[in-house]
C-alpha positions in Angstrom: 90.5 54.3 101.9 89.5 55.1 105.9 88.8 51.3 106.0 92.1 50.2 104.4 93.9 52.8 106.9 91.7 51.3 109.7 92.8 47.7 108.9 96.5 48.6 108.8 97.1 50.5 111.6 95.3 48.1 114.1 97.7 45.3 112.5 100.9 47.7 113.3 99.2 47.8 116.6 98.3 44.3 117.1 102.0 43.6 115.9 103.7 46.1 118.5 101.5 44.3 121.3 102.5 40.5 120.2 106.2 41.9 120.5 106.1 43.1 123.5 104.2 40.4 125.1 107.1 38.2 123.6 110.1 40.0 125.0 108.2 40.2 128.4 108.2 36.9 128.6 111.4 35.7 127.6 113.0 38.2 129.9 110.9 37.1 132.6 111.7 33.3 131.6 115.6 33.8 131.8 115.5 36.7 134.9 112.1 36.2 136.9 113.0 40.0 137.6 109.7 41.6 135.2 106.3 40.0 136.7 104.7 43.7 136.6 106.1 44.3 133.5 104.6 40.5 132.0 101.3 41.1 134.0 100.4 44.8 132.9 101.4 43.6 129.0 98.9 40.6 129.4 96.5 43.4 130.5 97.0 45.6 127.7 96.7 42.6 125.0 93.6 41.6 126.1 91.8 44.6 126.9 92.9 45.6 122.8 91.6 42.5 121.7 88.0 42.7 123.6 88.2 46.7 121.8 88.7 45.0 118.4 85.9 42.8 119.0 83.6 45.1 120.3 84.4 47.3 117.2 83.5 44.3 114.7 80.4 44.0 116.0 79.1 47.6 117.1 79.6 47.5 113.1 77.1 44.7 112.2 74.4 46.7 114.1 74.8 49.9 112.6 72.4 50.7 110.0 74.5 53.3 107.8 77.8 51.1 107.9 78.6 47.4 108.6 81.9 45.0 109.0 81.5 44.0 105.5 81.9 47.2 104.3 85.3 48.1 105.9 87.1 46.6 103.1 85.0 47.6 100.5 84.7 51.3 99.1 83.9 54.0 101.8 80.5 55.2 100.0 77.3 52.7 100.6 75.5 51.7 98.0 72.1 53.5 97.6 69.2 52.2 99.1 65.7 52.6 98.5 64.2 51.5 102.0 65.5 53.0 104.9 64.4 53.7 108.2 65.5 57.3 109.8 69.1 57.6 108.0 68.9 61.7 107.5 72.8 62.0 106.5 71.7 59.6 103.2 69.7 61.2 100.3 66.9 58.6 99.3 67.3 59.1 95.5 65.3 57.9 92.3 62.5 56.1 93.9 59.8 55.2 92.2 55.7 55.5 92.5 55.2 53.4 95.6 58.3 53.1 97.2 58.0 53.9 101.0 60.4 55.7 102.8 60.4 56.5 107.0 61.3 59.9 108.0 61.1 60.7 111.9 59.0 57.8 112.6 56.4 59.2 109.6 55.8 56.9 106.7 56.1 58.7 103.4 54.6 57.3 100.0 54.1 59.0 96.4 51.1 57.0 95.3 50.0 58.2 91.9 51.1 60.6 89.4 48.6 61.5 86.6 47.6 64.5 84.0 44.0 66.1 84.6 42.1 68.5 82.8 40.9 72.1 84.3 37.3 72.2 85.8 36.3 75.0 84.9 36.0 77.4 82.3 38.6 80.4 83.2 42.0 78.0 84.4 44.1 76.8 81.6 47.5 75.7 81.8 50.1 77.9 81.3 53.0 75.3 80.5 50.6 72.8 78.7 49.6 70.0 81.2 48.2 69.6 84.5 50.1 67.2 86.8 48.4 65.9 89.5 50.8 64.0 92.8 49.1 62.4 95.1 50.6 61.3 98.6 50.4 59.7 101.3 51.2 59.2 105.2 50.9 57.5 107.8 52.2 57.9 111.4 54.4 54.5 112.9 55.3 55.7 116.3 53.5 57.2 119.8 53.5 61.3 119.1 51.9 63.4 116.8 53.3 63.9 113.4 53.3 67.4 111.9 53.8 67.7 107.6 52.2 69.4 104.9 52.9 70.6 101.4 55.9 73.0 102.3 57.7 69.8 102.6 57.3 68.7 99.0 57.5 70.3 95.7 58.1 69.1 91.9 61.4 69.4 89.3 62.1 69.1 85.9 65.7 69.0 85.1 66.4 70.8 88.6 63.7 73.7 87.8 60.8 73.9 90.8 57.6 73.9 89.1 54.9 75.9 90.2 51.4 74.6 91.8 48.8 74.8 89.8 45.7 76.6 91.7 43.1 76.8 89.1 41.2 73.5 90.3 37.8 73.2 92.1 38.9 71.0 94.7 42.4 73.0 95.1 43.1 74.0 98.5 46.5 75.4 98.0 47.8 72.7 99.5 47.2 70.6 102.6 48.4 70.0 106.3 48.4 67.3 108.4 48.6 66.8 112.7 48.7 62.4 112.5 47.9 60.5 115.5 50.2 57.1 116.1 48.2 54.6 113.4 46.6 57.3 111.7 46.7 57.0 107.8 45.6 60.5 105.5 46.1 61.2 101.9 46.7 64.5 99.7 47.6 65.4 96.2 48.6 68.7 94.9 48.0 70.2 91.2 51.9 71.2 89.2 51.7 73.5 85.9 54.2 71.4 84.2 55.7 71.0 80.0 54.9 67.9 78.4 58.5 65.7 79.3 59.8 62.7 79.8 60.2 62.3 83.1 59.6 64.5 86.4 60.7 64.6 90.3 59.2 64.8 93.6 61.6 66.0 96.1 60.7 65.9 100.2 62.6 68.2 102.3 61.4 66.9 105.9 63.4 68.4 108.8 62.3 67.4 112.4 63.1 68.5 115.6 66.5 66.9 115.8 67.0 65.6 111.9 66.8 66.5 108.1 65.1 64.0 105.5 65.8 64.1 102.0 64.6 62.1 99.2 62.9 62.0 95.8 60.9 60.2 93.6 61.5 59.9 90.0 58.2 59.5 87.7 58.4 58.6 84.1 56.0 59.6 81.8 54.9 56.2 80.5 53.5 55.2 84.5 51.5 58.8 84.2 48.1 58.2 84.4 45.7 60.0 82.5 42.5 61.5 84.1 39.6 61.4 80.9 36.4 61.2 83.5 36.7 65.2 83.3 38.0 65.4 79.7 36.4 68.4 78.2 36.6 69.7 74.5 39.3 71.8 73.1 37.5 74.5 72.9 36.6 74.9 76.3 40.9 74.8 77.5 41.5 77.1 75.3 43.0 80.4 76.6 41.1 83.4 76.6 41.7 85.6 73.7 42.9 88.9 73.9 40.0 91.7 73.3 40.1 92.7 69.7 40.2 96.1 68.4 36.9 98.3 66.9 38.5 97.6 64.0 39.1 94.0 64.2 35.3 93.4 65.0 34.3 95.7 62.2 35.5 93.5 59.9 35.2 90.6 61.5 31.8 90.4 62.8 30.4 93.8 61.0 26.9 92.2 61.8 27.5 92.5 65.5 25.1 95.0 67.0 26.1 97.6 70.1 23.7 95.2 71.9 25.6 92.7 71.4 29.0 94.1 72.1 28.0 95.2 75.6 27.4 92.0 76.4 30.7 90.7 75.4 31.9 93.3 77.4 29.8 92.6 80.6 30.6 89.0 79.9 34.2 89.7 79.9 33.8 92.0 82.8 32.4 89.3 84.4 35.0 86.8 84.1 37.6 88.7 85.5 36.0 90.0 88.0 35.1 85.9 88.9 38.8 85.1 88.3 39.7 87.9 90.5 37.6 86.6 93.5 38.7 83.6 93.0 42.3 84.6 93.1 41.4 86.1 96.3 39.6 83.7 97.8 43.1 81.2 96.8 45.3 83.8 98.3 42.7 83.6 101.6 43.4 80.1 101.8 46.9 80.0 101.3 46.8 83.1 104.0 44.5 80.5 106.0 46.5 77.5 105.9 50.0 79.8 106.6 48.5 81.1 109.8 47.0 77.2 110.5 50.6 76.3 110.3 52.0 78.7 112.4 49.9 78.2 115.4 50.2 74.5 114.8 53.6 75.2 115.3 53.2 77.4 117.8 51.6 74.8 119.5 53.6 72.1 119.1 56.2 74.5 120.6 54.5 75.4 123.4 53.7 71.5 123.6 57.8 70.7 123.6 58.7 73.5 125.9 56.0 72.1 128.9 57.5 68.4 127.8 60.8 70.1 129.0 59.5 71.9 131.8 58.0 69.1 133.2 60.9 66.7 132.5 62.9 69.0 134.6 60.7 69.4 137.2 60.7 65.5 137.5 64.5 65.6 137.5 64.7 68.7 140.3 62.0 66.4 142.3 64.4 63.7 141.9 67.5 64.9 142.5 65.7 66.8 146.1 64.8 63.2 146.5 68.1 61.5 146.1 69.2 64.3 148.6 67.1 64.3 150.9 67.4 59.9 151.3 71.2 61.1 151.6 70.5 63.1 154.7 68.6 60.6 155.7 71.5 58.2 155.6 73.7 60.1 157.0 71.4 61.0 160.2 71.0 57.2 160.8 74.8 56.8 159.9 75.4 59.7 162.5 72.5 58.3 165.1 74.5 54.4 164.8 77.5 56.2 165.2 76.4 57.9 168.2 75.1 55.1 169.8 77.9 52.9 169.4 79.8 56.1 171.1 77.5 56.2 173.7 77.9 52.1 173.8 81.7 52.3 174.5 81.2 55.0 176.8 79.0 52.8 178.8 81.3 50.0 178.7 84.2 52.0 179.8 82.4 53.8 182.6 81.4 50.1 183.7 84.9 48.4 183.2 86.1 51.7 185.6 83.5 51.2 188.2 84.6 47.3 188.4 88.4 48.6 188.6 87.0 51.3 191.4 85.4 48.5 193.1 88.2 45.9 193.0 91.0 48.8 194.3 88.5 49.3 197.2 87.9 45.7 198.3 91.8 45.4 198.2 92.2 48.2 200.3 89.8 47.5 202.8 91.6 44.2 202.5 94.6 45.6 203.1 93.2 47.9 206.0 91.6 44.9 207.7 94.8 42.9 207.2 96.3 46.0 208.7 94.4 46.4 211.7 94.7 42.3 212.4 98.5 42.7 212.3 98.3 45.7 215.2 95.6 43.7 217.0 98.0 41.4 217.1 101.1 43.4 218.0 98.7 45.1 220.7 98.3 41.5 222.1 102.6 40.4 221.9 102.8 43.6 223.6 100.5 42.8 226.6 101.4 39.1 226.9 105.2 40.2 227.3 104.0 42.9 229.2 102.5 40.5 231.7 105.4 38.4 231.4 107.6 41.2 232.6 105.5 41.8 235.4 105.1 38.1 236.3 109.2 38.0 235.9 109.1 41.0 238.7 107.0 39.3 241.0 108.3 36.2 240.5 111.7 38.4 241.7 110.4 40.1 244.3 109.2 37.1 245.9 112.6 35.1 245.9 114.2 38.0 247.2 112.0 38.3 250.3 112.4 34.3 250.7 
């Protein structure tokens, strides 16, 4: 429904736009008065038509949606082989199937019923179901999982791990290098049905995985290469009374009985040590997975610290080339200052200079023009005089 909603309401959009672009422009045909108007509606078309485009195919690269599915229903179909999609539950996969969770390939290999391997662990629910797994790391870090992250259903019911086997570890843990491969299996108490389930709860850092694998009974496997006799599975009987044995076995001597009893002694006394030995191991592998934890932790939080000193170093850095900058910026600036300066002082001293060669211009042209005077003054000086003489002389003729 989203995509139908989607479709229609960038038509009304794309609709509104193609209107307005065409009353723009006949306005602008018949006034010539709206060339902003006609210019910034041109804008606005395109720029929603490259963001329709862009949205088309963003949606042909996204892994949990594509362009195809916009008018189709809203919910994806199921998948089977993903790679990192932790909003999608992985559901009814089958023996083999791989999945990818957080860069970690996960695989159910092998499902198969086994016998016990010894003579005190029976079943309790009538078959022992044997899972085997198996992972392999696909990217550059390390990859933490263990058995915390799986466990088994029928009909919805968690079934509990069976712990009665030699080999049983109470489970297992795993610390994968990139390319490194390893393989587990864990032991179920399970009812002879039809079908059973393997869920994975995986949660990283950052993401939750979910998936399971569905295993019908007919691709069970069974395990006859330690097949034992019926009489060694069969539970241990409950002690009988005096009375019981007396008529029972009334040939069995006091002798006799006290080794039944020793014997019986004996066997829960072994199936108490190994209880405690299980509950050691389980106690082990906890505290194994705490401190690689812990470690990884401690691992992510010097990741960060480090990252951050790297970005600090940076970013001092960055300021200190800014500094930089601006003292060179400064020093040019100074200079060029300093430049003018020089170039005004000299365009002065040339101004300086030409005002004094015009007034000593002026001060010679000065003292020429009284030199002269001086000499008028002297020449008709001398002309008076000769004038007097020249008087003086026809009056004494």
């Amino acid at each position: 429904m989203s995509s139908i909603l989607f479709v229609l309401l960038w038509v009304v959009i794309s609709i509104a736009f193609i209107v307005t672009l065409a009353i723009t422009v006949i306005k602008y045909a018949k006034e010539k008065q709206y060339s902003s108007y006609l210019a910034s509606t041109i804008m606005l078309f395109v720029v929603g038509f490259i963001s329709f485009v862009c949205i088309f195919v963003s949606l042909s690269f996204d892994k949990e949606y594509s362009y195809k599915q916009l008018f189709k229903e809203d919910k994806p179909k199921e998948v089977k082989h993903i790679s990192d999609t932790p909003k999608k539950d992985l559901k009814d996969l089958k023996l083999g199937d791989k999945i990818i969770a957080n860069g970690l390939e996960v695989t159910v290999t092998k499902a198969e019923f086994v016998l016990p391997d010894d003579g005190y662990s029976y079943s309790q629910n009538g078959k022992i179901l044997k899972i085997n797994y198996k992972f392999k790391n696909l990217e550059k870090d390390k990859k933490f999982i263990d058995n915390s992250n799986f466990n088994l259903t029928i009909d919805g019911e968690v079934q509990p791990q069976f712990n009665g086997m030699k080999d049983n570890k109470g489970g297992f843990q795993h610390q994968l290098e990139k390319g490194e491969t390893k393989s587990s299996y864990l032991y179920y108490d399970v009812a002879d049905m039809d079908k059973y389930q393997v869920n994975m709860d995986f949660k990283s850092s950052k993401k939750e995985y979910k998936a399971n694998w569905t295993i019908a009974k007919k691709d069970i496997k069974e395990d006859l290469n330690n097949e034992r006799t019926t009489e060694e599975v069969v539970p241990p009987q409950e002690p009988q009374t005096n009375e019981q044995q007396t008529v029972e076995q009334p040939n069995n001597s006091a002798e006799e009985q006290k080794k039944l009893d020793e014997a019986e002694k004996k066997r829960q006394k072994d199936a108490e040590d190994k209880a405690a030995k299980d509950k050691e191991a389980k106690e082990e592998a906890a505290k194994k997975a705490a401190e690689d934890k812990a470690a990884k932790e401690e691992a992510d939080k010097k990741a960060a610290e480090q990252e951050k000193k790297q970005q600090e170093a940076a970013e001092e850095k960055a300021a200190a080339q800014k500094e930089q900058d601006q003292a060179a910026a400064q020093k040019e600036q100074a200079a060029q200052q300093k430049k003018q300066r020089e170039q005004e002082q000299a365009a002065a001293e040339r101004v300086k200079q030409q005002q004094q060669q015009k007034d000593q211009a002026a001060q010679q042209e000065k003292q020429r023009a009284a030199q002269e005077a001086a000499q008028k003054e002297r020449e008709r000086a001398a002309q008076q005089k000769q004038s007097q003489r020249d008087s003086n002389s026809s009056e004494e003729r």
